[in-house]
Backbone atoms as SQL, in Angstrom:
CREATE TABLE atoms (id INTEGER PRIMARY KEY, chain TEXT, resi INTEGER, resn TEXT, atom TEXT, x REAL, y REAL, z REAL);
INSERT INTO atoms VALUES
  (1, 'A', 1, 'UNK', 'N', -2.541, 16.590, 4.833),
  (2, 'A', 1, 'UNK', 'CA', -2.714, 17.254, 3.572),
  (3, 'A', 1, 'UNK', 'C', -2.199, 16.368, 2.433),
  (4, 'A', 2, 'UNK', 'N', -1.499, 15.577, 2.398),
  (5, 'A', 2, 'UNK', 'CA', -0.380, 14.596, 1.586),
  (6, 'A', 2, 'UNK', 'C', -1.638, 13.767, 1.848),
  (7, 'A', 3, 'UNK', 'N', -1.970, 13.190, 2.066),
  (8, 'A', 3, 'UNK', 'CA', -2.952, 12.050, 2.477),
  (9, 'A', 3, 'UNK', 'C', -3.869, 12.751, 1.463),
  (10, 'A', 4, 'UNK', 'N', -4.691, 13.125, 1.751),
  (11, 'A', 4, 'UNK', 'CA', -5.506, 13.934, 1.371),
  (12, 'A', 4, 'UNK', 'C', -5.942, 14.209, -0.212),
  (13, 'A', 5, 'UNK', 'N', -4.300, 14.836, -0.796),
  (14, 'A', 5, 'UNK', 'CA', -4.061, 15.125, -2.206),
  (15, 'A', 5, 'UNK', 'C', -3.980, 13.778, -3.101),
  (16, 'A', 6, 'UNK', 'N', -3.531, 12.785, -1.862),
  (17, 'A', 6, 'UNK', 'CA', -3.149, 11.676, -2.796),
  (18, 'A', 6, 'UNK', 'C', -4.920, 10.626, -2.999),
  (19, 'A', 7, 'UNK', 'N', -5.863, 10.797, -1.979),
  (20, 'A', 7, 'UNK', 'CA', -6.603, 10.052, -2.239),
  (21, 'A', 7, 'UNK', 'C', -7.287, 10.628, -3.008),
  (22, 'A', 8, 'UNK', 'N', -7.683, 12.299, -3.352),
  (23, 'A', 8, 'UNK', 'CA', -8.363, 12.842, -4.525),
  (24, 'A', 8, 'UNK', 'C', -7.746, 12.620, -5.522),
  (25, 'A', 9, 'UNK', 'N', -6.560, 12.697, -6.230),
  (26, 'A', 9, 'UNK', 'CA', -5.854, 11.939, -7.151),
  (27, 'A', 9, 'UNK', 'C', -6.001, 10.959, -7.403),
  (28, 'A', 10, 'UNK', 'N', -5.989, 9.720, -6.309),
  (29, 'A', 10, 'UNK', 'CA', -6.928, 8.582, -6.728),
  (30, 'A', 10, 'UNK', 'C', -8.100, 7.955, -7.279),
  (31, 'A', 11, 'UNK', 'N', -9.114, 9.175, -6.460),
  (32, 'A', 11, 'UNK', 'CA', -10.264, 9.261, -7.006),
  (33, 'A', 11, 'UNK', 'C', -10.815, 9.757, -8.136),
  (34, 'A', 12, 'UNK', 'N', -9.637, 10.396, -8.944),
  (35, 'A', 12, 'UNK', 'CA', -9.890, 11.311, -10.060),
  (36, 'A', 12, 'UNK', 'C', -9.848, 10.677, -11.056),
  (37, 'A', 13, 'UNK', 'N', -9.099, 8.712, -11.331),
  (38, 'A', 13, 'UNK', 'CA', -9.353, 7.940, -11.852),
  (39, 'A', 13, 'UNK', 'C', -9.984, 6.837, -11.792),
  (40, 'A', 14, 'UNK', 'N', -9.921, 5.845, -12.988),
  (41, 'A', 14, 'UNK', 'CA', -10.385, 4.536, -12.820),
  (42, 'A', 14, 'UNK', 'C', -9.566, 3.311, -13.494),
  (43, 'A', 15, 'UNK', 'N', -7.987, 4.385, -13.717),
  (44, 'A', 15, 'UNK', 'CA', -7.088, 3.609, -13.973),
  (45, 'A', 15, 'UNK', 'C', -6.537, 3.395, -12.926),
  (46, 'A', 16, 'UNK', 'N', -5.554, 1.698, -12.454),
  (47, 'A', 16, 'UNK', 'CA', -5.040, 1.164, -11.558),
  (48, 'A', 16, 'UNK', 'C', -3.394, 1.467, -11.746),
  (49, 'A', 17, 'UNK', 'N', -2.821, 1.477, -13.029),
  (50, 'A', 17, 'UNK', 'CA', -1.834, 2.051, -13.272),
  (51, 'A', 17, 'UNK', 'C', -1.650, 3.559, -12.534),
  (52, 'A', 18, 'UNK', 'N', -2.663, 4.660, -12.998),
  (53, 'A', 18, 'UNK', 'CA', -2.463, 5.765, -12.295),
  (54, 'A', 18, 'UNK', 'C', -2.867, 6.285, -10.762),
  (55, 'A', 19, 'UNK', 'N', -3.575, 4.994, -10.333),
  (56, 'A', 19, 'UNK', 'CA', -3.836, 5.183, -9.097),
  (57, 'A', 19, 'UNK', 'C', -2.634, 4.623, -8.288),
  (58, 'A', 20, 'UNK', 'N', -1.899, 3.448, -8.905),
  (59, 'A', 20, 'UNK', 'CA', -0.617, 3.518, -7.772),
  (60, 'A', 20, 'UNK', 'C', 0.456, 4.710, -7.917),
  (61, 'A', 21, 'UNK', 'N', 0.916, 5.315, -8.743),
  (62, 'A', 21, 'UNK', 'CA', 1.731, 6.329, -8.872),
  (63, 'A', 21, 'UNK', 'C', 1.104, 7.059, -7.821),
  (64, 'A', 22, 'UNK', 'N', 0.371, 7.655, -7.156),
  (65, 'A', 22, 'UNK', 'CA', 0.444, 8.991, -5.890),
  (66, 'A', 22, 'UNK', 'C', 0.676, 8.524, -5.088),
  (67, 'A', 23, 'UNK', 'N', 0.165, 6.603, -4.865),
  (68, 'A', 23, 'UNK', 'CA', 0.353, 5.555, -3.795),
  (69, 'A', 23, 'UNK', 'C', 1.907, 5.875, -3.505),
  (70, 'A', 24, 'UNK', 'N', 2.830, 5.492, -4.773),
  (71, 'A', 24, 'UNK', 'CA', 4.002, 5.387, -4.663),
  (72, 'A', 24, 'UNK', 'C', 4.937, 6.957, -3.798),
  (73, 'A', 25, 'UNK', 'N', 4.506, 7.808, -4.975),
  (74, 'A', 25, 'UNK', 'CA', 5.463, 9.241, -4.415),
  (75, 'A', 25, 'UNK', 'C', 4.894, 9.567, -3.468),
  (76, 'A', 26, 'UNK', 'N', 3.369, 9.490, -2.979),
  (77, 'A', 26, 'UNK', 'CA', 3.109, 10.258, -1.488),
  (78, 'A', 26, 'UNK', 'C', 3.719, 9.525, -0.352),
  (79, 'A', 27, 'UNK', 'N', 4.043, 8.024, -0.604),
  (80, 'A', 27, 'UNK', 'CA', 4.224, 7.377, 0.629),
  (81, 'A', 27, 'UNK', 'C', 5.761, 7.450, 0.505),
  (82, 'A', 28, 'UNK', 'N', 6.048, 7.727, -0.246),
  (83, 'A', 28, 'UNK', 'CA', 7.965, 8.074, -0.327),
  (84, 'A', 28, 'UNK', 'C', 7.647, 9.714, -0.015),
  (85, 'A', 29, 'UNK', 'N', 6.972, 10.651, 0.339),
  (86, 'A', 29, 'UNK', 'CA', 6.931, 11.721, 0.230),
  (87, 'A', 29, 'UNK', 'C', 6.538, 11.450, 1.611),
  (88, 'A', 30, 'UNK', 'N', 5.894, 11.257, 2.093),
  (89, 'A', 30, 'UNK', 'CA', 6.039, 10.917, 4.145),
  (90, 'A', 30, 'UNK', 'C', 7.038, 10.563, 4.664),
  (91, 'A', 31, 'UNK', 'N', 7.587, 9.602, 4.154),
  (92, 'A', 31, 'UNK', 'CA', 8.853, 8.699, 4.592),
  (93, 'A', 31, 'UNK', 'C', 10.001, 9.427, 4.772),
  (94, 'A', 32, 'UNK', 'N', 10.251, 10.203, 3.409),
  (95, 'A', 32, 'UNK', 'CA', 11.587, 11.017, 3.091),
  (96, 'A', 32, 'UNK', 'C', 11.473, 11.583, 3.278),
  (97, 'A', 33, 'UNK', 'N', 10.565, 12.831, 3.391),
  (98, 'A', 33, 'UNK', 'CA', 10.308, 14.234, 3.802),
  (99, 'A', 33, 'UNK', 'C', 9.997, 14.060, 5.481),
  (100, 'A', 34, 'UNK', 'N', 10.344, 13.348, 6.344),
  (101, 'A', 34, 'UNK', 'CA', 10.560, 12.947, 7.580),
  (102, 'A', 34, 'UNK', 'C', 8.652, 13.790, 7.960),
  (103, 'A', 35, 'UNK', 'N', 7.455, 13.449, 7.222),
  (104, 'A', 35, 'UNK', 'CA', 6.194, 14.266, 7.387),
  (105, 'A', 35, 'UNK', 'C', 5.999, 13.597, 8.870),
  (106, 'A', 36, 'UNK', 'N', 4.963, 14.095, 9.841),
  (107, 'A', 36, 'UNK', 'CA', 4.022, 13.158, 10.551),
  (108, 'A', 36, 'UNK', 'C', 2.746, 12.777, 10.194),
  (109, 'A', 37, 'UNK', 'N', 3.193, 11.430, 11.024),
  (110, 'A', 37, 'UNK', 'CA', 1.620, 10.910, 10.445),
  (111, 'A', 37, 'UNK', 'C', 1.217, 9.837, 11.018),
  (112, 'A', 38, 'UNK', 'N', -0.026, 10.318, 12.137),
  (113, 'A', 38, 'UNK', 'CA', -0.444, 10.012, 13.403),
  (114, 'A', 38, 'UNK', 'C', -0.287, 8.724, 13.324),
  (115, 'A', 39, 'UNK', 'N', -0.737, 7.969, 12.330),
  (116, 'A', 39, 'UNK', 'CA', -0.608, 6.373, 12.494),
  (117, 'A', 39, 'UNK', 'C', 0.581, 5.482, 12.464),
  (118, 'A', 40, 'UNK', 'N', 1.873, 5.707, 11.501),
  (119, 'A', 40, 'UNK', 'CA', 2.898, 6.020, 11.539),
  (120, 'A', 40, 'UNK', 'C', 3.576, 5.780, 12.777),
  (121, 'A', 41, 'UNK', 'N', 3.496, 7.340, 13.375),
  (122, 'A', 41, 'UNK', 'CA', 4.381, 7.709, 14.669),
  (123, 'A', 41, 'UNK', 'C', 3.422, 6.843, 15.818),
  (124, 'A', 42, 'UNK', 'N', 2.368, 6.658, 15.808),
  (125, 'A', 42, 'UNK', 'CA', 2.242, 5.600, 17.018),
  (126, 'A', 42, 'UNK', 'C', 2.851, 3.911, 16.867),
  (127, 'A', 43, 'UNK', 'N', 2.686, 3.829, 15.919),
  (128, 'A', 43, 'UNK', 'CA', 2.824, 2.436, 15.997),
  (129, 'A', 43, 'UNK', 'C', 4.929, 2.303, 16.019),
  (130, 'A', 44, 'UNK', 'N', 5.390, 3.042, 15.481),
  (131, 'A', 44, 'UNK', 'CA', 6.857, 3.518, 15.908),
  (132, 'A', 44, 'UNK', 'C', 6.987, 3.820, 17.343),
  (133, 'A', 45, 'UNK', 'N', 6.380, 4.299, 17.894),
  (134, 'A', 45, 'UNK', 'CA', 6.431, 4.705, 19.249),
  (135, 'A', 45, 'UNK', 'C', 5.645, 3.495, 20.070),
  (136, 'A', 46, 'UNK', 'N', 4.855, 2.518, 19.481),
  (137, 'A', 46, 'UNK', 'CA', 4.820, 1.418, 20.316),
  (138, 'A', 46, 'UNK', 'C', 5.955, 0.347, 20.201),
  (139, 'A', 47, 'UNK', 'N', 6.304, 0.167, 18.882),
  (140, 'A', 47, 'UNK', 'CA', 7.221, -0.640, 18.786),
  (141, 'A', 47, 'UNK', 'C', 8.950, -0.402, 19.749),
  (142, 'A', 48, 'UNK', 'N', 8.914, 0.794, 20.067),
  (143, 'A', 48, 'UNK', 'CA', 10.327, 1.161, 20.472),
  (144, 'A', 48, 'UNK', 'C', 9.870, 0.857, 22.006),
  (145, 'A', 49, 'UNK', 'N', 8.436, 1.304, 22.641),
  (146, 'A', 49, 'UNK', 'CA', 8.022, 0.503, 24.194),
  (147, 'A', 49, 'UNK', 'C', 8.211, -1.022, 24.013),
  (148, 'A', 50, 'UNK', 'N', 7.992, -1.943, 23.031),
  (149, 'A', 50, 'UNK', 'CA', 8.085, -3.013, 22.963),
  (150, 'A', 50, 'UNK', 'C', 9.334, -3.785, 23.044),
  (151, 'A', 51, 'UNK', 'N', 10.241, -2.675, 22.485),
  (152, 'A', 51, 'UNK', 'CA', 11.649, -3.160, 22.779),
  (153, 'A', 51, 'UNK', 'C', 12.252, -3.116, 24.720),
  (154, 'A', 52, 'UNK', 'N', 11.934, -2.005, 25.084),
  (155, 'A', 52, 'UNK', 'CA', 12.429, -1.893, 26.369),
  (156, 'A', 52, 'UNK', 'C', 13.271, -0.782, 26.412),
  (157, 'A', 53, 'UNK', 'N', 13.589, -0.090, 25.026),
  (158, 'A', 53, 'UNK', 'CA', 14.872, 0.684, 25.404),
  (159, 'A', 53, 'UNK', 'C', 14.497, 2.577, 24.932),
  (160, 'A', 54, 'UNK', 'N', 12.851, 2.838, 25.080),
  (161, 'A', 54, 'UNK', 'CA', 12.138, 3.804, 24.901),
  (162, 'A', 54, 'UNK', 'C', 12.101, 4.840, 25.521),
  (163, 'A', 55, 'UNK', 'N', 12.939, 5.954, 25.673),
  (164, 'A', 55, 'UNK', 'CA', 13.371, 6.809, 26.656),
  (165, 'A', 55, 'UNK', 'C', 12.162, 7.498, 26.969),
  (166, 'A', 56, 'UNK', 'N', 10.498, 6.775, 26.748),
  (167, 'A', 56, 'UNK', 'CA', 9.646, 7.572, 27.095),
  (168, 'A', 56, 'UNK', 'C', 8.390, 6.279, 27.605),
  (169, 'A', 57, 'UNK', 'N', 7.325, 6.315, 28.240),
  (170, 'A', 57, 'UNK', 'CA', 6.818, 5.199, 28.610),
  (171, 'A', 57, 'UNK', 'C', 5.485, 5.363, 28.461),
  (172, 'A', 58, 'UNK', 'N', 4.393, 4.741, 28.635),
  (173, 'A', 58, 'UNK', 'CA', 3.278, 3.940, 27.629),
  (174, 'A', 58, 'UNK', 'C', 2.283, 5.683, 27.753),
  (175, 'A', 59, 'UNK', 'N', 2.324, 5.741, 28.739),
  (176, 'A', 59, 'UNK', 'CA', 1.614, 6.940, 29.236),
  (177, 'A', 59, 'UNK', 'C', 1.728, 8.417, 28.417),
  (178, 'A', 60, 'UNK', 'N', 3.048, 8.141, 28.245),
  (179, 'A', 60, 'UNK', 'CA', 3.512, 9.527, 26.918),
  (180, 'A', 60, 'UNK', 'C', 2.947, 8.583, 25.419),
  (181, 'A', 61, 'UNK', 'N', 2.769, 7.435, 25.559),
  (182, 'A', 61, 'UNK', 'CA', 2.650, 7.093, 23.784),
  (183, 'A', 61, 'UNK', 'C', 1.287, 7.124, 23.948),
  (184, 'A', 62, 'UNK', 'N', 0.027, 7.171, 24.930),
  (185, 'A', 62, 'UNK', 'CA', -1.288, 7.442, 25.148),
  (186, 'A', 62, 'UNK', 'C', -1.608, 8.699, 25.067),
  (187, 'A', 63, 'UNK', 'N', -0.992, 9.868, 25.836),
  (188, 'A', 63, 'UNK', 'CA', -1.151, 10.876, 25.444),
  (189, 'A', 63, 'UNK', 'C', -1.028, 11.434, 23.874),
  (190, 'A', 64, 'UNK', 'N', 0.184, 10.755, 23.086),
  (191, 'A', 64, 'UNK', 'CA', 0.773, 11.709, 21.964),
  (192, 'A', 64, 'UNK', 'C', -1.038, 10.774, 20.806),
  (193, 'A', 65, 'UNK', 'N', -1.073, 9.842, 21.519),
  (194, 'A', 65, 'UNK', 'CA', -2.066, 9.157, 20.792),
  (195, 'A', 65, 'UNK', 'C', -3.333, 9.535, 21.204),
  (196, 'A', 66, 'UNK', 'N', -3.846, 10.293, 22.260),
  (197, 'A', 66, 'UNK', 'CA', -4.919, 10.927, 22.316),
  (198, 'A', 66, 'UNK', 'C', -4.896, 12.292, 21.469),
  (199, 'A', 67, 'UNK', 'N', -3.900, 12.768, 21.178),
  (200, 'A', 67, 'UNK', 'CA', -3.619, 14.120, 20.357),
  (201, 'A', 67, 'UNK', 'C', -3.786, 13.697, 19.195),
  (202, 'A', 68, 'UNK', 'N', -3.479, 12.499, 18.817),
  (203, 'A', 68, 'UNK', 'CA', -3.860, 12.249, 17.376),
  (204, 'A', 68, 'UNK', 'C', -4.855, 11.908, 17.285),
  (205, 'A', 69, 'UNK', 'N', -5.622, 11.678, 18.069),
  (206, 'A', 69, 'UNK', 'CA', -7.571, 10.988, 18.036),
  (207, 'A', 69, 'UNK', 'C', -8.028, 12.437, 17.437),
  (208, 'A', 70, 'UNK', 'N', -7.834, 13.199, 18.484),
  (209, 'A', 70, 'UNK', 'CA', -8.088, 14.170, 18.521),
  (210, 'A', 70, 'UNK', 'C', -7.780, 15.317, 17.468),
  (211, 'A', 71, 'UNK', 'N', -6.641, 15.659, 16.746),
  (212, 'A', 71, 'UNK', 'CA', -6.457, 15.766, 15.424),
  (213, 'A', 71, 'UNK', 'C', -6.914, 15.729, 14.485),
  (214, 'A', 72, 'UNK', 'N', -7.355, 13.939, 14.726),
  (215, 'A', 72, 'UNK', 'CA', -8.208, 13.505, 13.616),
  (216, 'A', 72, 'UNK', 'C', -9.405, 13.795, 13.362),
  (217, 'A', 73, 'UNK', 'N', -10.191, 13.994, 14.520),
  (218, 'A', 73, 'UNK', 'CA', -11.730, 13.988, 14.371),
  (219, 'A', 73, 'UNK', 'C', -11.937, 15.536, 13.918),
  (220, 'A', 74, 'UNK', 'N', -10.975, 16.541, 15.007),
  (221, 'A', 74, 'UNK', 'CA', -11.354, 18.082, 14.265),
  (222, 'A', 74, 'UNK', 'C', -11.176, 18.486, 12.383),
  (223, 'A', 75, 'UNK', 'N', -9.442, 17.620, 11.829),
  (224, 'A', 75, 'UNK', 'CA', -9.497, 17.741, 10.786),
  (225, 'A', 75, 'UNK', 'C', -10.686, 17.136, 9.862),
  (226, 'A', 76, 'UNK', 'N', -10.728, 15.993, 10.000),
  (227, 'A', 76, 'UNK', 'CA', -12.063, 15.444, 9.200),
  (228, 'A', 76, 'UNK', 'C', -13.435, 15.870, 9.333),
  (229, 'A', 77, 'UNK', 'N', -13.864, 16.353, 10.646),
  (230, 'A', 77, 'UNK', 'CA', -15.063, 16.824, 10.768),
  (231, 'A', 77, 'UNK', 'C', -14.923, 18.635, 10.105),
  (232, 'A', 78, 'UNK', 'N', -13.878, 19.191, 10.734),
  (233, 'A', 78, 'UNK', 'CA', -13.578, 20.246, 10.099),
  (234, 'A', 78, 'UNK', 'C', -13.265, 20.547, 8.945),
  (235, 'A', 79, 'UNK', 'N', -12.354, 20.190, 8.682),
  (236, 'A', 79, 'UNK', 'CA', -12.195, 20.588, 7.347),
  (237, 'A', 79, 'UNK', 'C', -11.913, 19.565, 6.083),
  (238, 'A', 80, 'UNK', 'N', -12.258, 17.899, 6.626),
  (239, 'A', 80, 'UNK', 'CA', -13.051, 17.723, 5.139),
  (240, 'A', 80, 'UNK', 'C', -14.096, 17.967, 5.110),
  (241, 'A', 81, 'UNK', 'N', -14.954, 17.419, 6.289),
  (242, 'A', 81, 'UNK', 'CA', -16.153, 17.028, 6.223),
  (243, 'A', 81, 'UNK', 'C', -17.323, 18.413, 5.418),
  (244, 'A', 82, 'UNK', 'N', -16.758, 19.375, 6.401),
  (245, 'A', 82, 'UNK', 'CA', -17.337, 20.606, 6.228),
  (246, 'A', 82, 'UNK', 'C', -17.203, 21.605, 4.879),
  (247, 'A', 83, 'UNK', 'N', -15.903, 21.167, 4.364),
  (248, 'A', 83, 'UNK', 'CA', -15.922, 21.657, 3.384),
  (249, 'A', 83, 'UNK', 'C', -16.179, 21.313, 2.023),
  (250, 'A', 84, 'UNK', 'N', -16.631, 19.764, 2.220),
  (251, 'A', 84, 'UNK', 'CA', -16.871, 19.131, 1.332),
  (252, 'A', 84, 'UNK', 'C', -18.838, 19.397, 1.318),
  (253, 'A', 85, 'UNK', 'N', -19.657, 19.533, 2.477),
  (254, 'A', 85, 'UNK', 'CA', -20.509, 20.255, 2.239),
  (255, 'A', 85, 'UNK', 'C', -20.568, 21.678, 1.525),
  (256, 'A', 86, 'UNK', 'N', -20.082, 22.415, 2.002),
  (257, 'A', 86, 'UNK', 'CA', -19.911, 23.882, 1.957),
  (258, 'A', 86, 'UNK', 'C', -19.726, 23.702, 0.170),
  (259, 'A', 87, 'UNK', 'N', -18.692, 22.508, -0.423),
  (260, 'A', 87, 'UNK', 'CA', -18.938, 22.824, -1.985),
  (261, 'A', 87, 'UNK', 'C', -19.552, 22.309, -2.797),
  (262, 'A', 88, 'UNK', 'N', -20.764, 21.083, -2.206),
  (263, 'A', 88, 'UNK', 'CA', -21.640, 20.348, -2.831),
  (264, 'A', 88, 'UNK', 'C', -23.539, 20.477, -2.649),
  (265, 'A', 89, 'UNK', 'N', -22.867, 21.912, -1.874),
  (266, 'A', 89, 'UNK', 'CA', -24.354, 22.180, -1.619),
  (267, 'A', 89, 'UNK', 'C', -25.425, 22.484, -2.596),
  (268, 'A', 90, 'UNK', 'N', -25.002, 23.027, -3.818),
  (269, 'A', 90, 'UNK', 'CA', -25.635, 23.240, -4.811),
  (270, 'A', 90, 'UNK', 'C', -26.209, 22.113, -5.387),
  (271, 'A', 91, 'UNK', 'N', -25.551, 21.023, -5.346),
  (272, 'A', 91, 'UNK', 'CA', -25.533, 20.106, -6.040),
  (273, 'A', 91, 'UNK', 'C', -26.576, 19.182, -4.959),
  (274, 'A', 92, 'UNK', 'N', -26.367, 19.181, -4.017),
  (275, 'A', 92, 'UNK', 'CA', -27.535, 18.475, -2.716),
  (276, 'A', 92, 'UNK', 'C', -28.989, 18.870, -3.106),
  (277, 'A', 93, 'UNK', 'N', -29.014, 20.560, -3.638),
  (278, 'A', 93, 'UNK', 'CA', -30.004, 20.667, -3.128),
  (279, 'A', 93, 'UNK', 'C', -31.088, 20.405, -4.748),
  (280, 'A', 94, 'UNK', 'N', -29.817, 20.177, -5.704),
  (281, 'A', 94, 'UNK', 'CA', -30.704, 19.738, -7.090),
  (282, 'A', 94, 'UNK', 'C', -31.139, 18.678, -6.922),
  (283, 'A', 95, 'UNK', 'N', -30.244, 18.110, -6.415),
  (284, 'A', 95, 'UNK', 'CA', -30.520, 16.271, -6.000),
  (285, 'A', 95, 'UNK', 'C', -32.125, 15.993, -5.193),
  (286, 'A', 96, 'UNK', 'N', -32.301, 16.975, -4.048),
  (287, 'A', 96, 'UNK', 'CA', -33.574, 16.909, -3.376),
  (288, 'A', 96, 'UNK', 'C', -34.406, 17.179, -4.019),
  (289, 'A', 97, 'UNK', 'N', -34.369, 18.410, -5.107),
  (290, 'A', 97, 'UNK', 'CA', -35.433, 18.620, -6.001),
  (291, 'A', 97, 'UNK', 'C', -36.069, 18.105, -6.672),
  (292, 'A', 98, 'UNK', 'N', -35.275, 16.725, -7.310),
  (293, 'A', 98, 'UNK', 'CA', -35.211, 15.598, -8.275),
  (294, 'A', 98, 'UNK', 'C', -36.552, 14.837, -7.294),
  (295, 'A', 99, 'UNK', 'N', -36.214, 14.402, -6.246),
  (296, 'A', 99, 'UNK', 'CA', -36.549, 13.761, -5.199),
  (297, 'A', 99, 'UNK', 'C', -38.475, 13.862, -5.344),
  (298, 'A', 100, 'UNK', 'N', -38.597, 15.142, -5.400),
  (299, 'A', 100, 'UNK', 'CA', -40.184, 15.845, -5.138),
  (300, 'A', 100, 'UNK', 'C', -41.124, 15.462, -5.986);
């Protein structure tokens, strides 16, 4: 959701000044607010197998990383993808009209 808010905020300009500011507080807003965030926590969780001293082993960092595949594809297919149809449909179907 943080992800999310911060790249429509981004997109809402075409200033570079105001596009790093959400860069800045959302990614201090993951960090500090201890958020998850699938990409994040794997690559933390590979790096600590890489050390040797990972009280958990490759098989748990495959699983927690198939949950995040998986995460991913329902949120984006779900509920951006879908809802980003669901509110541009009006607008699709002027676009096709144009088309004729």
């Amino acid at each position: 959701m943080v992800i999310t808010l911060m790249t429509r905020m981004q997109h809402a300009t075409e200033s570079l000044g105001v596009r790093l500011v959400p860069a800045l507080l959302f990614g201090a807003l993951l960090a500090g607010g201890q958020l998850f965030h699938s990409v994040l926590d794997s690559i933390m969780m590979f790096a600590a197998l890489a050390t040797g001293r990972a009280p958990f082993g490759y098989l748990d960092w495959l699983g927690a990383l198939g949950w995040s595949v998986l995460g991913n594809i329902v949120g984006s297919i779900g509920l951006v993808t879908a809802l980003r149809l669901a509110r541009v449909s009006r607008e699709i179907a002027v676009e096709r009209s144009r088309q004729r």
